[in-house]
C-alpha positions in Angstrom: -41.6 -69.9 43.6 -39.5 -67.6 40.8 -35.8 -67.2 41.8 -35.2 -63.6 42.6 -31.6 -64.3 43.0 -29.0 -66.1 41.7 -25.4 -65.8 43.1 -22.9 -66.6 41.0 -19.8 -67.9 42.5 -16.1 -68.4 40.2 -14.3 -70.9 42.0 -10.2 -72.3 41.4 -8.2 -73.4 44.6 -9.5 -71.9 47.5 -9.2 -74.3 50.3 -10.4 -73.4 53.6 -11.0 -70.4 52.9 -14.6 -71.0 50.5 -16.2 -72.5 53.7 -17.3 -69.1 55.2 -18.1 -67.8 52.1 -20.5 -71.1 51.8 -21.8 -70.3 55.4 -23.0 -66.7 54.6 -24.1 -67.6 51.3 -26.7 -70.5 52.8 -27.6 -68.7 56.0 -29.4 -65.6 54.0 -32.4 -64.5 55.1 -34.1 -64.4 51.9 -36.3 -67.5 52.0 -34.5 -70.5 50.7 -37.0 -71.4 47.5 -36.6 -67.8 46.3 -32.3 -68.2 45.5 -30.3 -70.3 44.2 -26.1 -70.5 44.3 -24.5 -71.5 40.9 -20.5 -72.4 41.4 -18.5 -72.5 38.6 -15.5 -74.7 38.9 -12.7 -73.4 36.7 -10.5 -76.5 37.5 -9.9 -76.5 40.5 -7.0 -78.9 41.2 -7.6 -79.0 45.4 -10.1 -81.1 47.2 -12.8 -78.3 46.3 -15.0 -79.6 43.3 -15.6 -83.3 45.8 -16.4 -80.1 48.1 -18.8 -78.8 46.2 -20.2 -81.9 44.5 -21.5 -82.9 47.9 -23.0 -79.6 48.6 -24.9 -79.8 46.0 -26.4 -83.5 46.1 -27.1 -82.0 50.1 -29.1 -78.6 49.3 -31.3 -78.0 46.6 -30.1 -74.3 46.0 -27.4 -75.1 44.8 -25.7 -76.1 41.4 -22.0 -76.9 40.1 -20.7 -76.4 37.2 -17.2 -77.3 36.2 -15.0 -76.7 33.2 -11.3 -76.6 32.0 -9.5 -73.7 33.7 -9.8 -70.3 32.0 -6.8 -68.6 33.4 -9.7 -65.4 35.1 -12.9 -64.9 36.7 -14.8 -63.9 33.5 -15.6 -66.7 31.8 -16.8 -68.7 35.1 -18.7 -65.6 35.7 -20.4 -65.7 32.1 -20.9 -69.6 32.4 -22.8 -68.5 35.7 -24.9 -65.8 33.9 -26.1 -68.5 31.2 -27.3 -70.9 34.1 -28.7 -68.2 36.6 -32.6 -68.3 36.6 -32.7 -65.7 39.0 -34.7 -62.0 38.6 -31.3 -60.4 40.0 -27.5 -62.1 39.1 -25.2 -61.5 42.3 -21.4 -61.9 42.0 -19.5 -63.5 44.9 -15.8 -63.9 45.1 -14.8 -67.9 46.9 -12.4 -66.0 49.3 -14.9 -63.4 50.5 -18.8 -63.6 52.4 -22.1 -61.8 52.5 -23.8 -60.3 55.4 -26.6 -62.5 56.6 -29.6 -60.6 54.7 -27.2 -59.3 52.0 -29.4 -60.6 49.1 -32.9 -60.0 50.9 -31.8 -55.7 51.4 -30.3 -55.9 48.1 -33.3 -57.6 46.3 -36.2 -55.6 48.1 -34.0 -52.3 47.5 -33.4 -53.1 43.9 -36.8 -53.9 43.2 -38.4 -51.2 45.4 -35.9 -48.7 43.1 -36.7 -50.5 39.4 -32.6 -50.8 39.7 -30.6 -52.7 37.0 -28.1 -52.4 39.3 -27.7 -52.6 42.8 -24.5 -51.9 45.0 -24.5 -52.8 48.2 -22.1 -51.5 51.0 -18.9 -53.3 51.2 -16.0 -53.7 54.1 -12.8 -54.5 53.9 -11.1 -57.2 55.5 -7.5 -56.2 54.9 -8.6 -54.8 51.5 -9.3 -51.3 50.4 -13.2 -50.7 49.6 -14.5 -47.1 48.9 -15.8 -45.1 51.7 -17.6 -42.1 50.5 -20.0 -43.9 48.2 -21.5 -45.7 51.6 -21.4 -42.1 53.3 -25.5 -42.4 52.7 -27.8 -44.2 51.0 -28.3 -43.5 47.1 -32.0 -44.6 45.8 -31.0 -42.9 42.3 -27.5 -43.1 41.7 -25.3 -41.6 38.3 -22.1 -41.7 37.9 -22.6 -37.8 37.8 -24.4 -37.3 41.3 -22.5 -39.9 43.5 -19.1 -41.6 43.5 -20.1 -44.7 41.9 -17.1 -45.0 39.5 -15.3 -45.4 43.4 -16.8 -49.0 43.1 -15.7 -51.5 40.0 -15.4 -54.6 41.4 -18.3 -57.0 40.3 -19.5 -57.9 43.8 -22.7 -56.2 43.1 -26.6 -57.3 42.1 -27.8 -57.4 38.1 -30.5 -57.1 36.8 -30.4 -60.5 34.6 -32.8 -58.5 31.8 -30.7 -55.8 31.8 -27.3 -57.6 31.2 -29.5 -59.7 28.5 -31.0 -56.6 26.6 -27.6 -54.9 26.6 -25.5 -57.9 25.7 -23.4 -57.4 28.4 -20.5 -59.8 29.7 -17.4 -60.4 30.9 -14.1 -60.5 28.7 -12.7 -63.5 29.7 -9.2 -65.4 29.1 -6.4 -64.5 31.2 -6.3 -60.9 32.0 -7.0 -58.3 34.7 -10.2 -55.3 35.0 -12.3 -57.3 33.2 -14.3 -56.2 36.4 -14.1 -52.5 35.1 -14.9 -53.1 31.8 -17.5 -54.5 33.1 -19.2 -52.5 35.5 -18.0 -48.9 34.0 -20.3 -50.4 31.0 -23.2 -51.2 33.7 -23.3 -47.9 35.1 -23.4 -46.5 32.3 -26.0 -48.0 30.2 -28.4 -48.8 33.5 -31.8 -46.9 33.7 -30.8 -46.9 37.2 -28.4 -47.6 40.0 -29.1 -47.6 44.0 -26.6 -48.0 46.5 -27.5 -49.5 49.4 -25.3 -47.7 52.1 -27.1 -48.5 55.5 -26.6 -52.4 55.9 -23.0 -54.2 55.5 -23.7 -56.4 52.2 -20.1 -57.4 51.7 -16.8 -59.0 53.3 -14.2 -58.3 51.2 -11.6 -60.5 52.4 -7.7 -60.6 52.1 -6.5 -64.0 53.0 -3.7 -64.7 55.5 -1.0 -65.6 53.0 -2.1 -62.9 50.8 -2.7 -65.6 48.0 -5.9 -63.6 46.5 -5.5 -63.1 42.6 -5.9 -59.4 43.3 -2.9 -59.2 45.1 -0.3 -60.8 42.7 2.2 -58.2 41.2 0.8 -57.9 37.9 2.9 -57.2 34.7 2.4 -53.5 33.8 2.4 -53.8 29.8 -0.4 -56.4 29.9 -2.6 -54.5 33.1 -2.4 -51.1 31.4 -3.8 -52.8 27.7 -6.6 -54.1 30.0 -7.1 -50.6 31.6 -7.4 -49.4 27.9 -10.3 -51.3 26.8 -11.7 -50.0 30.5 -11.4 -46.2 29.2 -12.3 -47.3 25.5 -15.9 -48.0 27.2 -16.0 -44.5 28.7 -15.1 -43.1 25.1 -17.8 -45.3 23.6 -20.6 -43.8 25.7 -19.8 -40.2 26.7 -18.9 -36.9 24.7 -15.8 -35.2 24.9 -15.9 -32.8 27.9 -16.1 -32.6 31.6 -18.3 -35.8 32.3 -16.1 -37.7 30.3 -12.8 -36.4 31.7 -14.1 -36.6 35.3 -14.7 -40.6 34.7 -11.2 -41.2 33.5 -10.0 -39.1 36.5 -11.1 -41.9 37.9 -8.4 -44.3 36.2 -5.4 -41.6 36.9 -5.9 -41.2 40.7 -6.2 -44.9 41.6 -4.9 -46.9 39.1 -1.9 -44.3 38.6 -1.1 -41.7 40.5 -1.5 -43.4 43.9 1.1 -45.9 42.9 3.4 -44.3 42.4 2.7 -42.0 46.0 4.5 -42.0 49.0 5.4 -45.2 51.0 3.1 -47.8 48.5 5.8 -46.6 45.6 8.7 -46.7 48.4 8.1 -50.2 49.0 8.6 -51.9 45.5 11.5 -53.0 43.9 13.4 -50.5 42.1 13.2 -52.0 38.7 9.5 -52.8 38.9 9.0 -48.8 39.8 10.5 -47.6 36.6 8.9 -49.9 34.9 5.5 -49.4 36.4 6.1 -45.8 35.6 7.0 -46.4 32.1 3.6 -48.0 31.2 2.0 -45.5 33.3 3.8 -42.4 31.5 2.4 -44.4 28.0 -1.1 -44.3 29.0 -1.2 -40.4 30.7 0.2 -39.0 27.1 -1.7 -41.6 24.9 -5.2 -40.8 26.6 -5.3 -38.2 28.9 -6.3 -34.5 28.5 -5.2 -31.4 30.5 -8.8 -31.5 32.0 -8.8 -34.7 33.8 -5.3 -33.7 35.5 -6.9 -30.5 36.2 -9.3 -31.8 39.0 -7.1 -33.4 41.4 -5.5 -32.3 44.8 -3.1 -30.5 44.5 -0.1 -33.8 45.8 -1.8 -35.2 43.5 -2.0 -33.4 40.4 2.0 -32.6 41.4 2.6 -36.8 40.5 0.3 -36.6 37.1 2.6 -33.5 35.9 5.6 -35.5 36.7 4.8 -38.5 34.9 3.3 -36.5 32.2 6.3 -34.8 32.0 8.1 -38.5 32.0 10.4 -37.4 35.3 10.8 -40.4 37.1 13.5 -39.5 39.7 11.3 -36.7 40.6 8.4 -38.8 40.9 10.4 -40.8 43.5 11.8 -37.5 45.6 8.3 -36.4 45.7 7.3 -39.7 47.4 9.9 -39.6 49.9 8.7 -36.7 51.1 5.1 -37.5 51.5 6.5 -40.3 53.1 6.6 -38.3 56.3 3.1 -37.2 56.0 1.0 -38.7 58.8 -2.7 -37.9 60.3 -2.5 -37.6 64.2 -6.1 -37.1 66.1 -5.9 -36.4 69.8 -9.0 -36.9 71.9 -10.5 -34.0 73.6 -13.4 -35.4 75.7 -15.5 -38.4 76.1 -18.6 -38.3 78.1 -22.5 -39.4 78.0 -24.9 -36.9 77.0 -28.6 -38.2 77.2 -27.6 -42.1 75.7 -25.2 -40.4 73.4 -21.9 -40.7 73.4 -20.3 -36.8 72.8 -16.3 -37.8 71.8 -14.1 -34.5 71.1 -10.9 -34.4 69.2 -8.2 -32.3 67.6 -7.0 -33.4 63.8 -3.9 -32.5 62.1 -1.3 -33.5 59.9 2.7 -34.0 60.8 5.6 -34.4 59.2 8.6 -36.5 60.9 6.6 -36.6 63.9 6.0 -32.7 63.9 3.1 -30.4 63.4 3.3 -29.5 59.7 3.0 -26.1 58.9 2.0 -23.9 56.4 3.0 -20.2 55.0 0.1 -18.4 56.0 0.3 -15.6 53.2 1.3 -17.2 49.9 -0.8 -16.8 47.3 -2.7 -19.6 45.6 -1.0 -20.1 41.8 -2.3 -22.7 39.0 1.0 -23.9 37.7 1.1 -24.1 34.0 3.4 -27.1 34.2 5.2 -29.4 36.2 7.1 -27.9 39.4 10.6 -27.0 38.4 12.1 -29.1 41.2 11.3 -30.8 44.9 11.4 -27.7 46.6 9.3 -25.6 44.2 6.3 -28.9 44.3 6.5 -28.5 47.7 6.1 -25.0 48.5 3.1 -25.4 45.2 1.1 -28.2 47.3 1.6 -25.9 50.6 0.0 -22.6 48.9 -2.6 -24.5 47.3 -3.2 -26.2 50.8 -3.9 -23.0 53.1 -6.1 -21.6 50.5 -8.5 -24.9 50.3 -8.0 -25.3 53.8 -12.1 -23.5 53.9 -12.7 -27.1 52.2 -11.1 -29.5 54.6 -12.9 -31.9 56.5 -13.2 -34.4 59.4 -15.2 -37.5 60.0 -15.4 -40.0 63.2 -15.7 -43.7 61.9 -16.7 -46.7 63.8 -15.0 -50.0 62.7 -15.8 -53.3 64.4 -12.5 -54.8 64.4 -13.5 -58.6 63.6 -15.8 -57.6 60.5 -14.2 -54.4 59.3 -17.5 -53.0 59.0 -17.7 -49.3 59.3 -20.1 -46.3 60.0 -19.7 -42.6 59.7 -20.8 -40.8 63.0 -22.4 -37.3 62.9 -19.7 -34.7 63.6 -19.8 -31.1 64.2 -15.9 -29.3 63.3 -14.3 -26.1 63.6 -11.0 -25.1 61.2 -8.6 -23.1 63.0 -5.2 -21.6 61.6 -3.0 -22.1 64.8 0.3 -19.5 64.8 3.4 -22.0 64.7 6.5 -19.7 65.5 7.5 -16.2 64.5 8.2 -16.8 61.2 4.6 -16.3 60.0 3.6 -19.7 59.5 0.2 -22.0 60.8 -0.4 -25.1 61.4 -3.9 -26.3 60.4 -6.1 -28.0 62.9 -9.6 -29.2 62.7 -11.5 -29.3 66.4 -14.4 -31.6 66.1 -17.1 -32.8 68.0 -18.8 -36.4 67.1 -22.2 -38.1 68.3 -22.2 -41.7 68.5 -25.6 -43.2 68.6 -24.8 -46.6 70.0 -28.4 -47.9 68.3 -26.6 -47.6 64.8 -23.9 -50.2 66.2 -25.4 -53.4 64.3 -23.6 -56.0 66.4 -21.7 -56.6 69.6 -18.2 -56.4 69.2 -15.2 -54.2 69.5 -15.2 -50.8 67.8 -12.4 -48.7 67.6 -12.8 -45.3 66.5 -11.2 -43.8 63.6 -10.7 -40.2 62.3 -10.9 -39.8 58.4 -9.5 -36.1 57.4 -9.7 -35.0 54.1 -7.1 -31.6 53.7 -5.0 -30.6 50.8 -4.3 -33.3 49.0 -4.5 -36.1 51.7 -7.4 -38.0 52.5 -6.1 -40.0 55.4 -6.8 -42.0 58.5 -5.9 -43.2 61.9 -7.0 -44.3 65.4 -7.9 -41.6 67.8 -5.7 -41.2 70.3 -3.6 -41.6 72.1 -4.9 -40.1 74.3 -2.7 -38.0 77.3 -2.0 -39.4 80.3 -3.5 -35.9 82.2 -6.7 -35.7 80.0 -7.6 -39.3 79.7 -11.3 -39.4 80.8 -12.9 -42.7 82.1 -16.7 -42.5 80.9 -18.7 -45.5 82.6 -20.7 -47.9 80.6 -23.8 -47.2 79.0 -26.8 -48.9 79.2 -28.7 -47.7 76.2 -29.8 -48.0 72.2 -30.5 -51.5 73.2 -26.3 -52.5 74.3 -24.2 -52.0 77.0 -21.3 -50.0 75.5 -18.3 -49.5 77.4 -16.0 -46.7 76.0 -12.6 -47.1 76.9 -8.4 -46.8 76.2 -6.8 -49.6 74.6 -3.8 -50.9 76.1 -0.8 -50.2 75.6 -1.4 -47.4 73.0 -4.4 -45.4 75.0 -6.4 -45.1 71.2 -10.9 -45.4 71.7 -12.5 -48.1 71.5 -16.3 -48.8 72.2 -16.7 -52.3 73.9 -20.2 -53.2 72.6 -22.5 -56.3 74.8 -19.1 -58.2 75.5 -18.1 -55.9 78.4 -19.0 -57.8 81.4 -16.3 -57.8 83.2 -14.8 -54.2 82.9 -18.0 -52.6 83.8 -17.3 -51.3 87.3 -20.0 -53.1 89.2 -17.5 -54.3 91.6 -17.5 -51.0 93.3 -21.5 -51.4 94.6 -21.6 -52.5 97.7 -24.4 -55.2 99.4 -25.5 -51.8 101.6 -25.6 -49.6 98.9 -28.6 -51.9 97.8 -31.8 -50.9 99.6 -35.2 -53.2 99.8 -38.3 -51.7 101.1 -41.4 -54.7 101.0 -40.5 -55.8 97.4 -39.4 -52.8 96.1 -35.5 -53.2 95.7 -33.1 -50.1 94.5 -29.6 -50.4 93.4 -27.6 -47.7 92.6 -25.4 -48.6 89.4 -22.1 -47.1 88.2 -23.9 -46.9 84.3 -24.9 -44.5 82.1 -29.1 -44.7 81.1 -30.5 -41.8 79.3 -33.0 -39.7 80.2 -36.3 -41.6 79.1 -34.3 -44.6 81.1 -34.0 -48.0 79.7 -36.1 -51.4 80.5 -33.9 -53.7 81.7 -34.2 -57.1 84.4 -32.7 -58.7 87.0 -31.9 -62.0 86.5 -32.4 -64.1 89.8 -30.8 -67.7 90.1 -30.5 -70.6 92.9 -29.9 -74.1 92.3 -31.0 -74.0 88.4 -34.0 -71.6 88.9 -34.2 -68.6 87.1 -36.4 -66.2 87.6 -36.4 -62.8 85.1 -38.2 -60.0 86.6 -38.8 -56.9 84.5 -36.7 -53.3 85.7 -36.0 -50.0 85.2 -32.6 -48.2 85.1 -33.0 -44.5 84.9 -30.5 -41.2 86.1 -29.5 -40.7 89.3 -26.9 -38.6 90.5 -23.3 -39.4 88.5 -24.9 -43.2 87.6 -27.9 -44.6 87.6 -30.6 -46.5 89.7 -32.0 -49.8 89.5 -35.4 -50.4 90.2 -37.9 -53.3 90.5 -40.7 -55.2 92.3 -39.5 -58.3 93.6 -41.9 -61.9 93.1 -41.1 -62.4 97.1 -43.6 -65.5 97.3 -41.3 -67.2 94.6 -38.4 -66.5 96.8 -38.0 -68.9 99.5 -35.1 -70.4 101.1 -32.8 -69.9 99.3 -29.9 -67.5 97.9 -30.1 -66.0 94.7 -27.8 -64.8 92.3 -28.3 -61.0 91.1 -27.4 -60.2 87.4 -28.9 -57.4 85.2 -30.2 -58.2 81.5 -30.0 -55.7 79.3 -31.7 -55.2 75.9 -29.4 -57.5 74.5 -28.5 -61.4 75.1 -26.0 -60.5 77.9 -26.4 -61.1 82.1 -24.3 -59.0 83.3 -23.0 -60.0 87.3 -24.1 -57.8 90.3 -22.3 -58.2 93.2 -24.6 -58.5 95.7 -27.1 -61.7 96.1 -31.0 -62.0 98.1 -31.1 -64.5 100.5 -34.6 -66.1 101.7 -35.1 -66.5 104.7 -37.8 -67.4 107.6 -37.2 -63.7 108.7 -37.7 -62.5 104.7 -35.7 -61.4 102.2 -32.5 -59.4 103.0 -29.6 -58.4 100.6 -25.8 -60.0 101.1 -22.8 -60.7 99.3 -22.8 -63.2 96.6 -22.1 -67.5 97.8 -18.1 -67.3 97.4 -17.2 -63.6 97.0 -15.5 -63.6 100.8 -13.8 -67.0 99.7 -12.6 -65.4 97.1 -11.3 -62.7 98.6 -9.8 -64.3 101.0 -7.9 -66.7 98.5 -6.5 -63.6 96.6 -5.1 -61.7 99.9 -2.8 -65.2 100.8 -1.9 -65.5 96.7 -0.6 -61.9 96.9 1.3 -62.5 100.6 2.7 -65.8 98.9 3.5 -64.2 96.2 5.2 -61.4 98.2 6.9 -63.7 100.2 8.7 -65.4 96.9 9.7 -62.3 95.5 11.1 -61.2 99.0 13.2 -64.2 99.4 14.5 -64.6 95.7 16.0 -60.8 96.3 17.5 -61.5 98.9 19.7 -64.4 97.0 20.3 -62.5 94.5 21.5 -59.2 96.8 23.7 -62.3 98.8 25.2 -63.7 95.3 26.3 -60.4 94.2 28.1 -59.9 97.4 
């Protein structure tokens, strides 16, 4: 059959840490005949190329190539685009993984699209990856109607053709954003672009030692010349004017500006700041109009008229401050609505552990240069901060904690200007209201909840919570969008988390009682301590004795605070014996009742679980033991002080 895909994989040292990149790259659900998996060894000096020598003599998908080390990733990349066969070229790093039908969505989405290129929703595994690009799907993307300039790593689907007709490659040799150059070309020059935003394509991993080539210190003189050829393609295929500068905005806020922010400046050596400044300063004068400045936020357009202005110890006293600048979200409510979970907060932003506040009245200015001093940028980004506060904006996001992947939730928000004192100033606090859908959760796992606020000139996050002690609700489980999802408090920080098919044994079933279970003839009703919506949910009980299992289909539907269990019991397959009780949900998980049926000559009748008074019995003497201990070793200690 015609290769639709070919991934191409640069490969030097990785170790260990290629194997689950290997995994996710064989176990794709596109059929196996229709991909292949090219790996370009740019001498490797570990036991990888034996490594990958027998993969390849083991599976037909996949090829090696090796060569003398290049000193980057662009050359085995280009190696990899001579050799691919493949309708679409996909870029892999050997550190990171795909989801498991990463190159089927991407494929059928490309094609379905006539894409050139295709970007598929990333997550970061203790790396940063853009968020608002994956807020929704983009069929027809531009760099002009959607954030694709976010996203310039090359961990994206080609159109082979298209990177043929155009000529377009990596630069290669030993250098960094080589990526950028790349991709900022792509986008560009492509007939189209679709990001796939509904589907977690790609693990973008930071290793444990922190030994990815990404996260080296990099020498400023020779990063910055590599950032110049990136904005030399941006000049080559725009016109002067505001598409142009809002594309090398781009380049100022993240490659810039936000090192030299807050605690990420803080943290590096002193003589590597000035320096990094130095090169940075260079680049702002050399390239830089007043109108890509111009649409920042306001902390951040404070930092670009500082360097522009080449005031480095302000730069530095500007960062201390922000410092201090920290996101809290306090929950407000959590409680099931109809198989959706309704979670409330309260957003704001402190400072040294406070509120911040604001001066409610000052008028909005557009400085003409550079603040004058600390103070003065302060009291600039404040002002500018009340009057876009109409602009501000929360988000609830879901983030299973093994994969990193993430999911916006629909949320409903409020701003409010909340009096702080007598002095006239506010504090500003967002009061939100999200929906979680629990069928959008695409695998079992723990999610913790996140709040994303975007005010001022701070887009940040944190956890939600914690949450007081006095208004700390307990919702039960729910049994619906095909999971069991437990919502609960972390411990010890109290912060929301969503415990998703992995919650047996939290779930509260304990508390039913063998006579809260009733059984009429065949018909048996339990009353659950769940959460079903309205419409109910199909469930079973699982029945076992002795090996036998026997599934018979239920319902669980509303009733009262919980909800009720029903089903027809197969009493003729029932005979003497006792049987286990567990309820299957939509998912793989059993989930233990505590009560058992036992079979009888007199029929069927309901009692406790085989064990459970043993049990019982063996915990009460552990704890009198255990009493008994502590009682005497007080005692010694009370006599040895005497």
């Amino acid at each position: 059959m015609p290769v639709k895909v070919s991934v191409v994989v640069p490969v030097y040292n990785p170790g260990a840490y290629i194997e689950e990149c290997i995994a996710s790259l064989l176990g794709q659900s596109l059929p196996p005949d229709t991909y292949e998996v090219i790996f370009v060894d740019d001498g490797s000096t570990d036991d990888t190329p034996a490594r990958l020598d027998a993969l390849a003599a083991a599976d037909p998908r996949v090829t090696v190539l090796h060569q003398e080390n290049s000193g980057w990733s662009g050359k085995p990349r280009n190696v990899g685009i001579a050799a691919a066969r493949g309708e679409y070229v996909m870029f892999v790093d050997n550190d990171d993984h795909l989801g498991d039908e990463a190159l089927e969505r991407m494929y059928d989405y490309g094609v379905a699209n006539a894409a050139d290129v295709v970007v598929g929703k990333m997550a970061g595994k203790g790396r940063g990856v853009p968020v608002e690009l994956f807020r929704r799907n983009h069929p027809r993307a531009t760099v002009e109607n959607a954030p694709l300039i976010d996203s310039l790593t090359p961990h994206k689907m080609f159109r082979r053709a298209f990177l043929d007709d155009i000529g377009l490659r990596f630069p290669e040799g030993r250098r960094r954003l080589e990526d950028h150059v790349f991709v900022a070309e792509a986008y560009l020059r492509a007939g189209n672009v679709s990001v796939l935003s509904d589907y977690v394509c790609y693990y973008h991993v930071r290793r444990d030692d922190a030994s990815n080539a990404g996260f080296q210190r990099f020498d400023p003189g020779g990063y910055f010349k590599n950032l110049r050829e990136a904005l030399d393609v941006v000049e080559r295929y725009t016109e002067p004017g505001s598409p142009r500068d809002r594309l090398f905005r781009r380049w100022l806020r993240v490659e810039m500006v936000e090192r030299l922010r807050g605690r990420r400046l803080l943290a590096m050596p002193a003589d590597y700041r000035r320096e990094l400044f130095e090169e940075i300063h260079q680049v702002v004068v050399e390239r830089f109009g007043p109108g890509v400045a111009a649409g920042l936020q306001p902390t951040q357009r404070v930092v670009a008229a500082l360097i522009a202005a080449d005031r480095y110890d302000d730069v530095e006293a500007f960062a201390e401050w922000e410092a201090g600048v920290a996101l809290t979200a306090v929950p407000a409510g959590v409680a099931w609505q109809d198989g959706t979970l309704r979670v409330g907060f309260t957003a704001e932003y402190t400072t040294a552990g406070e509120p911040m506040t604001f001066a409610a009245d000052t008028a909005r200015t557009t400085p003409d240069g550079p603040p004058e001093d600390l103070r003065a940028a302060i009291a600039w980004v404040g002002a500018d901060t009340v009057a876009r506060f109409g602009g501000a904006t929360a988000d609830l996001l879901l983030r299973e904690r093994a994969s990193a992947a993430q999911y916006f939730q629909p949320v409903e928000f409020t701003r409010e200007k909340v009096p702080a004192g007598d002095d006239g100033r506010v504090r500003l606090v967002l009061r939100a209201s999200a929906a979680v859908d629990p069928a959008t959760l695409t695998r079992d796992g723990v999610w913790d909840a996140w709040v994303r606020v975007k005010l001022g000139g701070w887009t940040k996050e944190c956890r939600l919570g914690p949450a007081p002690r006095t208004n700390r609700p307990a919702p039960r489980a729910g049994v619906v969008g095909g999971h069991v999802v437990l919502p609960y408090w972390t411990s010890p920080h109290a912060n929301l988390a969503l415990d998703v098919d992995r919650a047996t044994h939290r779930l509260g079933l304990g508390a039913l009682a063998p006579d809260d279970v009733t059984l009429a003839g065949d018909l048996l009703r339990a009353p659950l301590p769940l959460h079903a919506p309205e419409d109910g949910a199909r469930v079973s009980l699982r029945l076992t004795s002795s090996g036998t299992a026997h599934d018979v289909p239920a319902t669980l539907a509303p009733h009262g605070s919980g909800a009720l269990l029903q089903t027809v019991l197969p009493l003729g397959e029932l005979r003497g014996a006792t049987w286990r009780a567990a309820l299957g949900t939509p998912g793989p998980r059993f989930l233990a009742l505590p009560f058992a049926l036992r079979a009888g000559a007199g029929g069927v009748r309901v009692v406790r679980p085989p064990g459970s008074g043993a049990l019982r019995r063996f915990v009460r003497r552990a704890r009198r033991g255990l009493g008994t201990v502590l009682g005497r070793t007080a005692t010694r200690l009370r006599a040895r002080r005497r």
